[in-house]
VMD Tcl script that draws the C-alpha trace (Angstrom):
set ca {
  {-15.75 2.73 26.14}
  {-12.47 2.47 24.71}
  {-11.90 3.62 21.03}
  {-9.67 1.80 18.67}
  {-6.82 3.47 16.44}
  {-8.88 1.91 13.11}
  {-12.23 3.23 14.05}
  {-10.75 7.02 14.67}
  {-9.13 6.28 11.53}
  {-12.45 5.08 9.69}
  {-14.40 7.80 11.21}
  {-11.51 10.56 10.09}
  {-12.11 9.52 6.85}
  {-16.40 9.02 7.12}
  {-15.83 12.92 8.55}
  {-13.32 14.37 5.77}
  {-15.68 12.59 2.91}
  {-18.78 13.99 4.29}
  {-16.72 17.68 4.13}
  {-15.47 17.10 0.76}
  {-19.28 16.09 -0.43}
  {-20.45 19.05 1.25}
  {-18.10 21.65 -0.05}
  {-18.87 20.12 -3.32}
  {-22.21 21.15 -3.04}
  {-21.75 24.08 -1.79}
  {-19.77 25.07 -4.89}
  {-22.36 23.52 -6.97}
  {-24.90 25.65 -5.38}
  {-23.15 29.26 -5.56}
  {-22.01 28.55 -8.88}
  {-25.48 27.79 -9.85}
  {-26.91 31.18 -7.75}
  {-24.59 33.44 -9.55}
  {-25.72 31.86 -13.34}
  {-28.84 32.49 -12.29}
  {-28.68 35.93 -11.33}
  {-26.57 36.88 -14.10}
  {-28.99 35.27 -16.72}
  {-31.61 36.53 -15.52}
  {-30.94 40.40 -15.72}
  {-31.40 41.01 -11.98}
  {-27.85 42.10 -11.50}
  {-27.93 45.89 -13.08}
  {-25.33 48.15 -11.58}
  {-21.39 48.02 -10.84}
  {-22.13 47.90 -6.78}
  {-24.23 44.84 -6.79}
  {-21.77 42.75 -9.30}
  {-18.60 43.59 -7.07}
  {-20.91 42.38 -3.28}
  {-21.61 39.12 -5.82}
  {-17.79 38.70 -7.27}
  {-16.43 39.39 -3.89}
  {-19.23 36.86 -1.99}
  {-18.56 34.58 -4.89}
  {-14.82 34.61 -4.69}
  {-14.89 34.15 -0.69}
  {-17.21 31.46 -0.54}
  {-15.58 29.33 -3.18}
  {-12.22 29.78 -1.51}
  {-13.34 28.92 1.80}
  {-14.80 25.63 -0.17}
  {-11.95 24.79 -1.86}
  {-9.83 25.47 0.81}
  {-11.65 23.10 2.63}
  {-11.55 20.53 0.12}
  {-7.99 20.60 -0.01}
  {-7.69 20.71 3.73}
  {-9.86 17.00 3.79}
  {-7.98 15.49 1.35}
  {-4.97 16.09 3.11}
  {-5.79 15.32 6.59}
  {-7.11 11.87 4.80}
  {-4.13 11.18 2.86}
  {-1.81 11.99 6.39}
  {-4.38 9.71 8.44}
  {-3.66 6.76 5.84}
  {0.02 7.34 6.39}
  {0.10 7.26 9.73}
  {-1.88 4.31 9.87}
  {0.77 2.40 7.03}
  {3.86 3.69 9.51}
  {2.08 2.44 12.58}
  {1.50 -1.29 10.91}
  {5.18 -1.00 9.75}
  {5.94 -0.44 12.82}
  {4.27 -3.51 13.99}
  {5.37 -5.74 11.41}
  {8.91 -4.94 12.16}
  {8.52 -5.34 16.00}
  {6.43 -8.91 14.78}
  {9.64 -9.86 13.07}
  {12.44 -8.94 15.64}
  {10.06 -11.03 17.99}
  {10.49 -13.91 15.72}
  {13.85 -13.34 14.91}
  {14.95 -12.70 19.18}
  {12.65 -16.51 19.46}
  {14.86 -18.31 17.62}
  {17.93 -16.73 18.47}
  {16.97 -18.06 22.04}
  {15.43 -21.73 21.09}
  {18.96 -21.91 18.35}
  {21.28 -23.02 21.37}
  {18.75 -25.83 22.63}
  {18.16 -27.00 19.00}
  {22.04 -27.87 18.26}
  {22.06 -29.44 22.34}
  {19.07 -31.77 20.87}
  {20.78 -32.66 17.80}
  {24.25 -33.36 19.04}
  {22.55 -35.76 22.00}
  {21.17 -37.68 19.13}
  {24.25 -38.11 16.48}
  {26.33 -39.01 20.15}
  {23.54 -41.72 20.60}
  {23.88 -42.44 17.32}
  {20.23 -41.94 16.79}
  {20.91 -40.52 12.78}
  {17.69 -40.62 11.57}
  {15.75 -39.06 14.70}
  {18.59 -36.10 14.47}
  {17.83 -35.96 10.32}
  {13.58 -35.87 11.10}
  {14.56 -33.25 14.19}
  {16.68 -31.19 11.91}
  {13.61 -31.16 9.20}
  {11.32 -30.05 11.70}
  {12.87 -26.98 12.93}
  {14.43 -25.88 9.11}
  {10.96 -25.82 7.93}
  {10.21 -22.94 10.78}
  {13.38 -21.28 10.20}
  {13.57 -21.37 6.57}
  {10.09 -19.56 6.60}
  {11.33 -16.02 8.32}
  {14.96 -16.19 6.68}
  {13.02 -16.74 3.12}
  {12.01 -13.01 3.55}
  {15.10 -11.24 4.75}
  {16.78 -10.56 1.95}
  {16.81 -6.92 1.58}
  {18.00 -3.84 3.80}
  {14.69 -2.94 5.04}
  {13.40 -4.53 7.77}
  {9.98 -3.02 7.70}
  {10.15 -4.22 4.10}
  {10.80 -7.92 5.05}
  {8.40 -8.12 7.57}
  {5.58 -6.47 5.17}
  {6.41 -9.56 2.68}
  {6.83 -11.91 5.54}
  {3.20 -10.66 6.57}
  {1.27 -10.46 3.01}
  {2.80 -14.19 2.35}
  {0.79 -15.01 5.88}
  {-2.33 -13.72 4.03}
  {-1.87 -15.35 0.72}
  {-1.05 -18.98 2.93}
  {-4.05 -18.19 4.99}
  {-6.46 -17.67 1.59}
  {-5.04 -20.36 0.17}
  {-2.86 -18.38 -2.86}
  {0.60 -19.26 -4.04}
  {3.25 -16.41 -3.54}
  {6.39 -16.71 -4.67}
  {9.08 -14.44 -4.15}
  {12.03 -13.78 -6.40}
  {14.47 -11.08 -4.91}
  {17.80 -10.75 -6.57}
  {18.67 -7.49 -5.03}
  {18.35 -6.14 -1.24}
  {17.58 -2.34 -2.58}
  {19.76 -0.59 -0.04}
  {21.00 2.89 -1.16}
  {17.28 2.96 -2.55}
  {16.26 6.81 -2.43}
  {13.10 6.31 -0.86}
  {11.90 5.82 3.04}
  {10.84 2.40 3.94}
  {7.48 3.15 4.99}
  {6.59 4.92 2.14}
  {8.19 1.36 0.53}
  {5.69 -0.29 2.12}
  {3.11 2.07 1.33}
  {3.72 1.41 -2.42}
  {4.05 -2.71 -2.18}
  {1.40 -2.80 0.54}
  {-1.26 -1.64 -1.76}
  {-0.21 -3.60 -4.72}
  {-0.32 -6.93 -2.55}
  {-3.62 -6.43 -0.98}
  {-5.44 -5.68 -4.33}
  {-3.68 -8.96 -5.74}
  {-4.71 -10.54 -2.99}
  {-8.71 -9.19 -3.41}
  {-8.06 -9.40 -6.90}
  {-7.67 -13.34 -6.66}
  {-11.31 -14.25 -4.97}
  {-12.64 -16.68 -6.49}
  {-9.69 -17.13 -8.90}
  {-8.94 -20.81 -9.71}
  {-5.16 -21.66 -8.79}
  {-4.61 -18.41 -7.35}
  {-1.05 -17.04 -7.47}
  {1.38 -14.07 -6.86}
  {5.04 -13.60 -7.79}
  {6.91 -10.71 -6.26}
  {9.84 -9.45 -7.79}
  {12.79 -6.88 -6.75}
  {15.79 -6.71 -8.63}
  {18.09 -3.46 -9.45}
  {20.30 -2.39 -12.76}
  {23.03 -0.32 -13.43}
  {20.70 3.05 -13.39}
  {17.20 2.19 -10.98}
  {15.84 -0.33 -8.70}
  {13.12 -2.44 -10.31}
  {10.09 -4.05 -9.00}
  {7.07 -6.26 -10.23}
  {3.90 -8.01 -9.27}
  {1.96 -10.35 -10.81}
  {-1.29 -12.27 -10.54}
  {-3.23 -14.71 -12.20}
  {-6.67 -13.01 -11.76}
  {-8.96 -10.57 -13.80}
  {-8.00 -8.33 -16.11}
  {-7.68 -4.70 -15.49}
  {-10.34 -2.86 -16.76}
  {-8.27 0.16 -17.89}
  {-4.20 0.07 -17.46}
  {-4.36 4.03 -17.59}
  {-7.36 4.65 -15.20}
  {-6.58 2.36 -12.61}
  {-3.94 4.63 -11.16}
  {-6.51 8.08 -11.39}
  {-7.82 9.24 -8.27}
  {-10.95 8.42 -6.94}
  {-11.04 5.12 -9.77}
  {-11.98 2.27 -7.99}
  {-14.02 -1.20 -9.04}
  {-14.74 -2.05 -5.52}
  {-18.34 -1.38 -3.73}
  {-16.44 -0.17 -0.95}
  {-13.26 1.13 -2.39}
  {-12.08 4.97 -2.57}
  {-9.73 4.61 -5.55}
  {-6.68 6.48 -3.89}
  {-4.45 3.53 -3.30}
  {-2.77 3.33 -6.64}
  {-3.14 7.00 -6.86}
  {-0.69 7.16 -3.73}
  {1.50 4.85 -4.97}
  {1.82 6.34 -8.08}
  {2.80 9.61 -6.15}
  {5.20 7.99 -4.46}
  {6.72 6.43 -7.10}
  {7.16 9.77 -9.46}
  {7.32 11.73 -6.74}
  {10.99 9.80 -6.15}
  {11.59 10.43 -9.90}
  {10.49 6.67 -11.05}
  {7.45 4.89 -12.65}
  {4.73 2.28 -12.72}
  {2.31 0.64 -15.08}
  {-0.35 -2.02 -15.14}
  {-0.40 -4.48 -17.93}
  {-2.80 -7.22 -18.95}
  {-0.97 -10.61 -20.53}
  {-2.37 -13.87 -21.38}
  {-3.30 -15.17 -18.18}
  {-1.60 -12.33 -16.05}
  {-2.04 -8.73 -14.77}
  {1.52 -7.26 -14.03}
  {1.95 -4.63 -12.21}
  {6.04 -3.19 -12.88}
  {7.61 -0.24 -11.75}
  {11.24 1.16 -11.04}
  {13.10 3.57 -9.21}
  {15.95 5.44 -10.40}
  {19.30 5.72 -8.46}
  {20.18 8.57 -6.69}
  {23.51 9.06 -8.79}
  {21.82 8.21 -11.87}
}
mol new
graphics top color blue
foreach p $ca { graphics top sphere $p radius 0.5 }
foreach p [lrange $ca 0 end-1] q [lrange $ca 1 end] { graphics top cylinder $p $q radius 0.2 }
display resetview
């Protein structure tokens, strides 16, 4: 039976939970041995507390150790599996892009057989059919990153397909940006998809995308018109989550991301909106 790349992935992180939850208890446990025996009198000489400090110290370390060994084979599973769909959306696009490259020289043949007919308004209703399909992929590449374009490109394919308005307003291309494009699409990837889960049920749904740059960072926002956040500080904690399924590390990440490259990002609730804005400084700045 063949095994899919998303159910290794899903059991990678079933397996590094169930070690994490584990270790936990296992730290619960000693720590709760070692109270014990210490309240209760039954350690009484200088050989029997070193064996405990020493067992203690060793099997907490191993725990931890552990612990921190999960989490990071977790977090390096979820970026491979973010580079891999970059991957595809950029080989999605370039497919789209090497299509029309090909059907462009048949298009203007078409055309200029019907203005030398002097068919006008067949060329005109020809010309409005194929700008609509065109107009949809060149709508999205408007910055440097082609990964980037064809994660917008894709997430405005989910909003169409649910039925939400997304609008885009991009006023710079962010090259020079001091941060891999992957890990770009990391950051906007999860913003998008919980706007987009954030919007079920939401009358009127909509999303507006921003990118735009200054004299000292690059500067990005999203907005919806769905529920409140809860808490603007919690939502980026680790482990916070308001989904039944969720694991609360997706803002966490892209918070990391974000200061890791020296910038920012907050959540705000405004009449009718949640906002989520953020900016990256310039590598000169």
């Amino acid at each position: 039976m063949k095994i899919t790349k998303k159910k290794r992935s899903t059991d990678l992180k079933r397996i590094t939970t169930y070690a994490i939850v584990i270790n936990a208890l296992q730290i619960a446990a000693m720590s709760s041995v070692v109270v014990s025996l210490l309240l209760s009198g039954r350690i009484d000489n200088y050989y029997e507390g070193t064996l405990l400090a020493v067992c203690t110290v060793i099997v907490l370390s191993g725990a931890v150790f552990d612990i921190i060994d999960a989490i990071g084979a977790r977090r390096l599973s979820e970026e491979r599996e973010l580079v891999a769909d970059s991957l595809r959306l950029t080989e999605e696009l370039n497919l789209t892009l090497r299509k029309q490259r090909h059907d462009f020289m048949n298009h203007l043949q078409v055309v200029f057989g019907l203005i030398e007919l002097d068919q006008k308004d067949e060329a005109r209703s020809y010309v409005e059919r194929i700008y609509g399909d065109i107009r949809k992929v060149g709508h999205f590449m408007k910055t440097a990153h082609p990964a980037l374009n064809a994660l917008i490109a894709a997430k405005s394919a989910d909003c169409e397909a649910k039925h939400i308005r997304f609008t885009t307003d991009i006023s710079s291309d962010w090259e020079g940006i001091p941060v891999p494009a992957w890990e770009l699409c990391r950051v906007f990837g999860n913003l998008l998809d919980n706007a987009i889960e954030a919007l079920e049920g939401t009358r009127d749904p909509e999303i507006t995308f921003r990118l735009s740059e200054g004299v000292a960072a690059y500067t990005f926002s999203i907005e919806d018109n769905g529920p409140a956040l809860p808490d603007e500080e919690a939502v980026f904690k680790p482990g916070y989550t308001t989904k039944a399924d969720g694991h609360g590390m997706g803002l966490a990440i892209v918070k990391d991301i974000l200061t890791g490259a020296g910038g920012m990002i907050e959540g705000k609730n405004t009449p009718g909106k949640t906002v989520f804005s953020g900016s990256i400084p310039r590598k000169n700045s």
